[in-house]
C-alpha positions as CSV (number, residue, x, y, z in Angstrom):
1,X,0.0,0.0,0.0
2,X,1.2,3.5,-0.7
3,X,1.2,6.2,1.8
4,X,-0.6,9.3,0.8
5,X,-1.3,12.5,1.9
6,X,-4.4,13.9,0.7
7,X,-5.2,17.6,0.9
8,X,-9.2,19.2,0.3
9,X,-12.3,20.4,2.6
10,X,-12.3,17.8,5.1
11,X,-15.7,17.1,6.9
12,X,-16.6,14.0,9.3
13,X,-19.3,13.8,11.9
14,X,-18.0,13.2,15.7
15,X,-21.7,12.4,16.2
16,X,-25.3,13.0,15.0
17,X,-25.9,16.4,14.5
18,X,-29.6,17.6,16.2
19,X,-29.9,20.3,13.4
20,X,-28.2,22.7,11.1
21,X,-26.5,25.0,14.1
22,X,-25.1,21.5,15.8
23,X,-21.7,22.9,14.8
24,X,-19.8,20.1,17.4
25,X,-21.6,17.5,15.9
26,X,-19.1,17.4,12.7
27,X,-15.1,18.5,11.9
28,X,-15.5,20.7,9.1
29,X,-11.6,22.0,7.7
30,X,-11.6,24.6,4.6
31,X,-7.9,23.3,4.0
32,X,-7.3,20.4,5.1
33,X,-5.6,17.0,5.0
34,X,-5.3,13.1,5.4
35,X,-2.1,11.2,5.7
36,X,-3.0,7.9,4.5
37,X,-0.8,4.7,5.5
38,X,-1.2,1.1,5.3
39,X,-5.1,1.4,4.5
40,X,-5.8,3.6,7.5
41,X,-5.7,7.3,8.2
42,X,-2.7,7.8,9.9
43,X,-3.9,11.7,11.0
44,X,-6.5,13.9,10.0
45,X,-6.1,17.7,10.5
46,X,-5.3,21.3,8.8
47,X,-3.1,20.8,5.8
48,X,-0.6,22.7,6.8
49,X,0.5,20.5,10.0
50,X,0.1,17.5,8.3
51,X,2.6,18.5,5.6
52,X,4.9,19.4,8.0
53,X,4.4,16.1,10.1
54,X,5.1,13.8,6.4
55,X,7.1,16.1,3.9
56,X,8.4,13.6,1.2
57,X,5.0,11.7,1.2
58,X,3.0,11.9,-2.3
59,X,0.3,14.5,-2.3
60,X,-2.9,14.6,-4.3
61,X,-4.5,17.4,-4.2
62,X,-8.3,17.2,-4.1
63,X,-9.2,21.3,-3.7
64,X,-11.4,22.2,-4.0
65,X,-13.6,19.2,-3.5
66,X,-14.7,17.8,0.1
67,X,-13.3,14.3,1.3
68,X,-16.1,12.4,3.4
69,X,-15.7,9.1,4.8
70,X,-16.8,6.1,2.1
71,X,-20.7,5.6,1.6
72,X,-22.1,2.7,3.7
73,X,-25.6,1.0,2.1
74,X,-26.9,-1.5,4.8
75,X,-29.6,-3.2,2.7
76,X,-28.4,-4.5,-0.9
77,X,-29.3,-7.1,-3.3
78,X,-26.4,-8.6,-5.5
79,X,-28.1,-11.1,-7.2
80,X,-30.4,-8.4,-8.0
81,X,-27.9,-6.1,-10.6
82,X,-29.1,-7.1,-13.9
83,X,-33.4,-6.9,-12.6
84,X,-33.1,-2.7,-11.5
85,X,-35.9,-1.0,-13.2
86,X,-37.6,-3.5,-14.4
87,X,-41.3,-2.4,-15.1
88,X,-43.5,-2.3,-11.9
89,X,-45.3,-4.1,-9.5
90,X,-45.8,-4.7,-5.7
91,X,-43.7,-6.7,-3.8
92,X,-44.7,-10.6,-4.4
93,X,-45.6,-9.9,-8.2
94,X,-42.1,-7.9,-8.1
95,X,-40.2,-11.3,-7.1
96,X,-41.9,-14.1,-8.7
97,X,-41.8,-12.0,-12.5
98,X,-38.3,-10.6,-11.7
99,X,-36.2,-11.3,-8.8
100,X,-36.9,-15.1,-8.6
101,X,-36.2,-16.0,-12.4
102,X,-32.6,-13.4,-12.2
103,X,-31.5,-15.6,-9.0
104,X,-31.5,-18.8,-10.8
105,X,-28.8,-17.7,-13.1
106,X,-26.7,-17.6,-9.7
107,X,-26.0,-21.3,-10.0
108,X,-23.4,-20.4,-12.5
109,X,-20.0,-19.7,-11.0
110,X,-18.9,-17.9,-14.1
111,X,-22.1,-15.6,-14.1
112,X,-21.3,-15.4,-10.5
113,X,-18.1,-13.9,-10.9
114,X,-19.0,-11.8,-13.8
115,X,-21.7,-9.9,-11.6
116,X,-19.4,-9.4,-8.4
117,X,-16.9,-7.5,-10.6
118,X,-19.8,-5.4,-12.1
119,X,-21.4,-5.4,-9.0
120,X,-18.7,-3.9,-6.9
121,X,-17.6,-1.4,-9.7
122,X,-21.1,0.0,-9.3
123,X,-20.9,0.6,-5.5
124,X,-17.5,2.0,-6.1
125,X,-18.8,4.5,-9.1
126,X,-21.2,5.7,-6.8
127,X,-19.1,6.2,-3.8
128,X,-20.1,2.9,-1.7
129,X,-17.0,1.6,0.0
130,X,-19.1,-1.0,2.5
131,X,-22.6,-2.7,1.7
132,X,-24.3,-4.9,3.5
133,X,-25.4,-7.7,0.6
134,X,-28.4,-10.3,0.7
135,X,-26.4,-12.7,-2.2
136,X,-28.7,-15.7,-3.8
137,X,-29.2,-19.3,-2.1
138,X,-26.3,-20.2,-4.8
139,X,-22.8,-20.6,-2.1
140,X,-21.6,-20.0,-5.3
141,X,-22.6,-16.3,-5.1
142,X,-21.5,-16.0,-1.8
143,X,-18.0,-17.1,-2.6
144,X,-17.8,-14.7,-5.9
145,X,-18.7,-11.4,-3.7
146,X,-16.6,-12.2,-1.1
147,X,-13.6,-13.2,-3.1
148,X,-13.9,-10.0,-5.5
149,X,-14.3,-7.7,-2.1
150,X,-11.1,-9.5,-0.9
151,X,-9.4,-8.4,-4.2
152,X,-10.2,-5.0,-4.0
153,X,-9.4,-4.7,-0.2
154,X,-12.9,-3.5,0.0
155,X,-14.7,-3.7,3.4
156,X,-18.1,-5.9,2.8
157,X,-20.9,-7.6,4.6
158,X,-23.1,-10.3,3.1
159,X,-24.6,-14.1,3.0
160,X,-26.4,-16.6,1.4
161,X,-30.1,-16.4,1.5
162,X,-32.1,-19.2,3.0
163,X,-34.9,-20.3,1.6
164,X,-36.8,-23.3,1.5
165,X,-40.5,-22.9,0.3
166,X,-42.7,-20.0,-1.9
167,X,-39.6,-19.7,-4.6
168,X,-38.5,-22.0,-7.6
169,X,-36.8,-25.0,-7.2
170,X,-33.3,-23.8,-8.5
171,X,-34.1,-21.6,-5.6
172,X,-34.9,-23.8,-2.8
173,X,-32.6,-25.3,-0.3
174,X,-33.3,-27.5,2.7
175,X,-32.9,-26.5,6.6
176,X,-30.1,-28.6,6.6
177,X,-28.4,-28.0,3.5
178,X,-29.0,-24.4,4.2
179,X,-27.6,-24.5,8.0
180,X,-24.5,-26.6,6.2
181,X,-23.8,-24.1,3.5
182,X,-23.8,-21.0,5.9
183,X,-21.5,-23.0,8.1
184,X,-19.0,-23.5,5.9
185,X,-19.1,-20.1,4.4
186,X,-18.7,-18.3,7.9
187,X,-16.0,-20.4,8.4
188,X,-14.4,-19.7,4.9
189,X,-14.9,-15.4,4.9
190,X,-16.5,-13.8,8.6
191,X,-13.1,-12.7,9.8
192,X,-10.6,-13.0,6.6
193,X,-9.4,-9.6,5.2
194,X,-12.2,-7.2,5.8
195,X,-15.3,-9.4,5.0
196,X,-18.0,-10.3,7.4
197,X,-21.0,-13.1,7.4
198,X,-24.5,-12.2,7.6
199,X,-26.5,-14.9,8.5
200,X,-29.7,-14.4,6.3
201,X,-33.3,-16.0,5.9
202,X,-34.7,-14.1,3.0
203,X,-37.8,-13.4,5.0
204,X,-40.1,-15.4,6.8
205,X,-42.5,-16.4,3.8
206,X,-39.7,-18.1,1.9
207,X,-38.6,-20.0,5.7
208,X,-40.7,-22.9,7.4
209,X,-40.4,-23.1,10.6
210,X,-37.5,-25.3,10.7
211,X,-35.0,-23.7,8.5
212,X,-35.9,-20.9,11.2
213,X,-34.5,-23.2,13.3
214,X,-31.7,-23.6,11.3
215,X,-31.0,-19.6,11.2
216,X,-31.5,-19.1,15.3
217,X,-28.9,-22.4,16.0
218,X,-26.2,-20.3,13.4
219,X,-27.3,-16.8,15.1
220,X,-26.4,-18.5,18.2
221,X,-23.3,-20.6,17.3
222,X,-22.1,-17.2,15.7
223,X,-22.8,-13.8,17.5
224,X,-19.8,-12.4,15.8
225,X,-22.0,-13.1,12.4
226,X,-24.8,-9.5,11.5
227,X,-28.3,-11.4,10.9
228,X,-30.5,-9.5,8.0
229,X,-33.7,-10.2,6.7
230,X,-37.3,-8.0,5.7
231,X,-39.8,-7.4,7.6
232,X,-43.3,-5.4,7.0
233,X,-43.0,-4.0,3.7
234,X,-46.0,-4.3,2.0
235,X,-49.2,-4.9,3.7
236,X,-50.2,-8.3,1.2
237,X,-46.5,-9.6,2.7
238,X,-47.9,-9.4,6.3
239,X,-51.3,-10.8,5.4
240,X,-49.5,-13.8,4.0
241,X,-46.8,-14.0,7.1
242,X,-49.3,-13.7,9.3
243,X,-50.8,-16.8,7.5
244,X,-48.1,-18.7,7.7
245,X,-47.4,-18.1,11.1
246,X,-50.8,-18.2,12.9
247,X,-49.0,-18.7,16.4
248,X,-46.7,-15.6,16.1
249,X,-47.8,-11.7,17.7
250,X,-47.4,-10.3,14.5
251,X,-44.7,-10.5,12.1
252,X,-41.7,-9.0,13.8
253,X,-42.8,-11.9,16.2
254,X,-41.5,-14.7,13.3
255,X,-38.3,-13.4,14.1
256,X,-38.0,-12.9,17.3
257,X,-39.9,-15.9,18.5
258,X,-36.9,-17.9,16.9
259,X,-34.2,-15.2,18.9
260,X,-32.8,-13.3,15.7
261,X,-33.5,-9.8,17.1
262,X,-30.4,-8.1,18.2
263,X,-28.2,-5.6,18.1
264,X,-26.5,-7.0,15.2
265,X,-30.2,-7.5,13.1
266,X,-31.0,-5.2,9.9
267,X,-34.4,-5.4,8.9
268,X,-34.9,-3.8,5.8
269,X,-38.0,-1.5,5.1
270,X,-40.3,-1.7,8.3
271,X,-42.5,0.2,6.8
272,X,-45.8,-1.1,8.5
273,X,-45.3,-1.9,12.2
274,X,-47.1,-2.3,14.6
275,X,-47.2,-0.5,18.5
276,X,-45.7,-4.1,19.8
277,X,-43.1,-4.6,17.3
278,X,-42.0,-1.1,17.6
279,X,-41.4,-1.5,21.2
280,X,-39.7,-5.0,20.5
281,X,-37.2,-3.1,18.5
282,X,-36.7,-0.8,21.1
283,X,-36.1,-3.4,23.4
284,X,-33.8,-5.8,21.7
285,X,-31.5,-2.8,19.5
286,X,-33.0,-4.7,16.4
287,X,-32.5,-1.9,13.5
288,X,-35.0,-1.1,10.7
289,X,-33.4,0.0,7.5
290,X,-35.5,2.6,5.4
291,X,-35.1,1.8,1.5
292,X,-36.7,4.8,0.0
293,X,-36.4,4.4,-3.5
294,X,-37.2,0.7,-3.5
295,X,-40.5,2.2,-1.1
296,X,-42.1,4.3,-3.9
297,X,-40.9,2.1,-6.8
298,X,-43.4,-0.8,-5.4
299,X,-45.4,1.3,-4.0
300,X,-45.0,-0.2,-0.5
301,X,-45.6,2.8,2.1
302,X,-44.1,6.0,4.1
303,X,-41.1,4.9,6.7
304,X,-41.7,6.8,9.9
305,X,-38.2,7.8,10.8
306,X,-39.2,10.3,13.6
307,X,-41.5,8.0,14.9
308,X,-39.1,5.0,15.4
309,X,-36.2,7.5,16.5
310,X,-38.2,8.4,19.5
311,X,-38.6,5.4,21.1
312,X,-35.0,5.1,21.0
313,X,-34.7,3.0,17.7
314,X,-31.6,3.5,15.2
315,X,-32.2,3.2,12.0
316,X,-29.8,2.8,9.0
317,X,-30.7,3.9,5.6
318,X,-29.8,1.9,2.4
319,X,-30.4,1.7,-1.3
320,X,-32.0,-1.5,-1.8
321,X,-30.5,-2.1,-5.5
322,X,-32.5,-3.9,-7.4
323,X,-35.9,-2.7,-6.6
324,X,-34.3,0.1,-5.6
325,X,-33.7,2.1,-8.3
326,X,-30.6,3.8,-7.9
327,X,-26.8,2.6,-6.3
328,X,-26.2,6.2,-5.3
329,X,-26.2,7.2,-1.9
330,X,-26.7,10.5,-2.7
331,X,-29.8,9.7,-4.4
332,X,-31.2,7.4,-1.7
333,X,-31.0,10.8,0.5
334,X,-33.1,12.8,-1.8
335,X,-35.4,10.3,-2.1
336,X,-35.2,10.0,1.6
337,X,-36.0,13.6,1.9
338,X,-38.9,13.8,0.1
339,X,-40.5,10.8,2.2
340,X,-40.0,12.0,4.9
341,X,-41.3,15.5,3.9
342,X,-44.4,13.7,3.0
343,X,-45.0,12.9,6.8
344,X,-43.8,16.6,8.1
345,X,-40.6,14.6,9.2
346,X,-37.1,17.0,8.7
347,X,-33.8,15.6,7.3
348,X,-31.6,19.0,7.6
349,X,-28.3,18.1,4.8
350,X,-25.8,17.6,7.6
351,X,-28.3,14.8,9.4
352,X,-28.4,13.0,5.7
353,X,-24.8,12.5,5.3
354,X,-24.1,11.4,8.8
355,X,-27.0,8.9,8.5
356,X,-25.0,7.7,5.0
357,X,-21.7,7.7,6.8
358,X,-21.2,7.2,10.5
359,X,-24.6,6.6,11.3
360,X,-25.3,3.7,9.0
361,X,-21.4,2.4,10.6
362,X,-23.1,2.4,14.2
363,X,-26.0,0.9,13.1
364,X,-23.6,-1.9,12.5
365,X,-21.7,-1.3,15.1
366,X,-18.1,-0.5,13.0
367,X,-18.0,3.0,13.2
368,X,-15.1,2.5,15.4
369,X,-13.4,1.2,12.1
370,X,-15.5,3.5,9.1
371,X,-18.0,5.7,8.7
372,X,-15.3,8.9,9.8
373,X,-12.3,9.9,9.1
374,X,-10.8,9.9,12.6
375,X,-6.9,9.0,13.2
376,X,-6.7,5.0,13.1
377,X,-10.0,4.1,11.1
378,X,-10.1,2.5,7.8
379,X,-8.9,4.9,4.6
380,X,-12.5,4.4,3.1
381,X,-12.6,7.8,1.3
382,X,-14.8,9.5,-1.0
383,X,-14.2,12.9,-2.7
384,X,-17.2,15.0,-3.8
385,X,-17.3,17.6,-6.7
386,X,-20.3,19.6,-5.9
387,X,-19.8,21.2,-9.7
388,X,-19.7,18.2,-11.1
389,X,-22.5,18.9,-13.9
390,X,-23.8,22.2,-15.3
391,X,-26.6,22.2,-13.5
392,X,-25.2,21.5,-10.1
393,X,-22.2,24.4,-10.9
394,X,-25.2,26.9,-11.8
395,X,-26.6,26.6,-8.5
396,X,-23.3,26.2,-6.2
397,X,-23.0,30.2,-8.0
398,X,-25.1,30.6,-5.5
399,X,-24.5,28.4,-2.5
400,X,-23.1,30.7,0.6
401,X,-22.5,27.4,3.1
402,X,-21.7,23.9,3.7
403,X,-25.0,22.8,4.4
404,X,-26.4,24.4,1.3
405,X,-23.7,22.2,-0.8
406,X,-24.5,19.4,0.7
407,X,-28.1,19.8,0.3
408,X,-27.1,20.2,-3.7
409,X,-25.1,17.0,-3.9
410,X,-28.1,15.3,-1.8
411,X,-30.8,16.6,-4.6
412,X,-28.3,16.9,-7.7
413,X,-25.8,14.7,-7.0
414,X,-25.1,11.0,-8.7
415,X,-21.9,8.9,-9.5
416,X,-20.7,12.1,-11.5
417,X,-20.4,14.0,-8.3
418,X,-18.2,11.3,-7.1
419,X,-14.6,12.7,-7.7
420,X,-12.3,9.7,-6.1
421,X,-13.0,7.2,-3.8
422,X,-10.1,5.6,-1.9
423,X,-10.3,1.9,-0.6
424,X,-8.2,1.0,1.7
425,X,-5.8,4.3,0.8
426,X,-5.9,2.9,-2.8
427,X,-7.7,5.1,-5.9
428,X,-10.2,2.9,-6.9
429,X,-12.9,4.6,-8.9
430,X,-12.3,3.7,-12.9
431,X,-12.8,6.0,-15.3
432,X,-16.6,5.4,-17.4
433,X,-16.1,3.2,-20.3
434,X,-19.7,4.2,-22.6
435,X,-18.0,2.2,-25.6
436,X,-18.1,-0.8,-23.9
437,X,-21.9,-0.2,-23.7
438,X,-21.8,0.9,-27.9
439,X,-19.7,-2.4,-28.1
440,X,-22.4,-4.5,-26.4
441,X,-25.1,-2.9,-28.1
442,X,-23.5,-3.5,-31.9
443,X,-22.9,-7.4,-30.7
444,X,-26.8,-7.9,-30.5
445,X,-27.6,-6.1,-33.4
């Protein structure tokens, strides 16, 4: 690894900011700088001290751009790449005419390792240095992610789905095959390099009972292991859990019942909860993830941020790529916005990219290691051109503050805003390549 000293507007977030005058809350420098060694930040500080501190280390100067800690999206589908935008339905029509038919092709290890290359260069395009990945029931795709994040030093999170009923047979294991497969791929990945396991049951229509069984014996064999699943997205989904569960509370219940609600448990969209399951969240440090974009794409419902955040409930917020229709980060806070707008619910700029940074880091509890740019965490780096496009250099003419820029790259921005991005202390953002498209296009003429 090569030790660098990068120089721009630095800005990381000490902690959640309460509102736009919460000036402790962050570490904003005009001119400042990040001596990069071995894959961590070394120091963080005014320019002018760290130069003095390495003089013969390589500069890159990044002015007048801001360097931010790396994008992390907690809710991601892999398998998924190759089915965003693809024309609309709800949820379970969504699936079974999309989703389902894309996973099978996960069976191939060569398709495998096609998407994770493709897949990764996405994240990286738009700024994503850590994702948290549901992969297919294939160990094939879990082994093709992991080993392409290990390549590119990149810090990921994922696992295989189990799955055993309500899906195709290419896409159906068995509680024990599923239990076996996860076993040997914690052992193979949580742990090596920077990758860690998620132990994941798809959601609790495509799990009888006993390949719940199966998840709670790895969740307990394995509490260094996240646990992810869905929960409440759509209000037929509920109906038809609640079907299949007639013994459980509600549906939150599935999963608790079987003791997968923790600290370490993401459960994307909980968008329709219930006063119990609320207060079960609260009480166990389970964490909803709001997926805006994929929300209004099917059409699923309004996440009630404030709602949850007063009971005491974190939340992470994630792009849910494929029904979500964008990888950007950036994007996923606009969209984010304007949901939450819908409900008379705030997200002042400086809240949005803490939540995208260190606040999605605690919800996994790793924003000791990313989500900031503090002295000794992880050189997971993105630079940010708030000019980056006509439009967006039109308004900045007149932007008077940091919040109003980052409002603009919340609204405006997309990969083009994304300067750099450093993994690990290594540039890692490739150039676009629109005649590879032209090329593809001509082949299948």
């Amino acid at each position: 690894m090569t030790d660098r000293l990068l120089r721009g507007r630095l800005l990381t977030f000490n902690r959640e900011p309460q509102g736009g005058d919460d000036i402790d809350a962050y570490t904003y420098i005009e001119d400042g700088g990040l001596l990069l060694r071995n894959g961590l930040i070394e120091n963080q500080g005014p320019f002018a001290d760290l130069v003095s501190e390495a003089p013969n280390v390589p500069l890159v100067d990044h002015r007048p751009h801001l360097m931010l800690a790396g994008f992390i999206d907690p809710h991601i589908h892999f398998p998924q790449a190759q089915v965003i935008a693809s024309w609309g339905s709800q949820l379970l029509d969504w699936l079974n005419n999309y989703t389902f038919p894309e996973e099978t092709r996960f069976a191939d290890p060569d398709h495998c390792a096609r998407m994770a290359s493709r897949f990764l260069d996405q994240l990286i395009t738009h700024g994503t240095t850590t994702a948290v990945a549901f992969c297919s029931v294939h160990k094939a795709s879990v082994d093709a992610f992991f080993s392409e994040s290990t390549k590119r030093g990149l810090r990921m999170l994922g696992g295989k789905v189990l799955m055993d009923r309500n899906a195709p047979d290419g896409l159906c294991d068995k509680p024990q095959s599923g239990y076996d497969d996860s076993k040997a791929l914690i052992a193979q990945w949580q742990g090596l390099a920077r990758n860690g396991y998620v132990i994941t049951p798809r959601f609790a229509i495509t799990s009888t009972p006993l390949q719940m069984e199966m998840a709670q014996a790895l969740a307990a064999e394995h509490p260094e292991c996240h646990v992810q699943t869905h929960l409440s997205e759509n209000k037929e989904e509920i109906a038809y859990t609640e079907k299949l569960y007639p013994n459980a509370r509600d549906y939150l219940d599935v999963y608790q019942s079987y003791g997968l609600l923790g600290e370490k448990t993401l459960l994307g969209h909980s968008v329709h909860l219930k006063s119990r399951e609320i207060s079960a969240l609260a009480e166990t440090g389970a964490h909803p993830v709001f997926c805006p974009t994929s929300n209004l794409f099917l059409g699923s419902g309004l996440f009630d941020n404030a709602g949850l955040r007063a009971k005491g409930i974190s939340t992470g917020i994630a792009t849910d790529v494929g029904a979500g229709t964008s990888y950007s980060m950036l994007q996923t806070l606009n969209e984010g916005y304007k949901v939450l707008q819908l409900q008379g619910q705030s997200l002042h700029p400086l809240q949005a990219f803490h939540w995208a940074t260190r606040g999605n880091a605690s919800v996994l509890g790793l924003e000791d290691r990313i989500g900031t740019l503090d002295q000794g965490t992880e050189a997971d780096i993105v630079i940010l051109n708030s000019r980056s496009t006509d439009a967006m250099a039109l308004r900045m003419e007149r932007c008077n503050s940091l919040s109003e820029e980052l409002f603009i790259l919340q609204m405006m921005g997309d990969d083009r805003a994304i300067e750099e991005v450093y993994v690990s202390g290594e540039p890692s953002k490739k150039p676009a390549s629109p005649r590879a498209d032209i090329t593809q296009f001509l082949a299948h003429c």
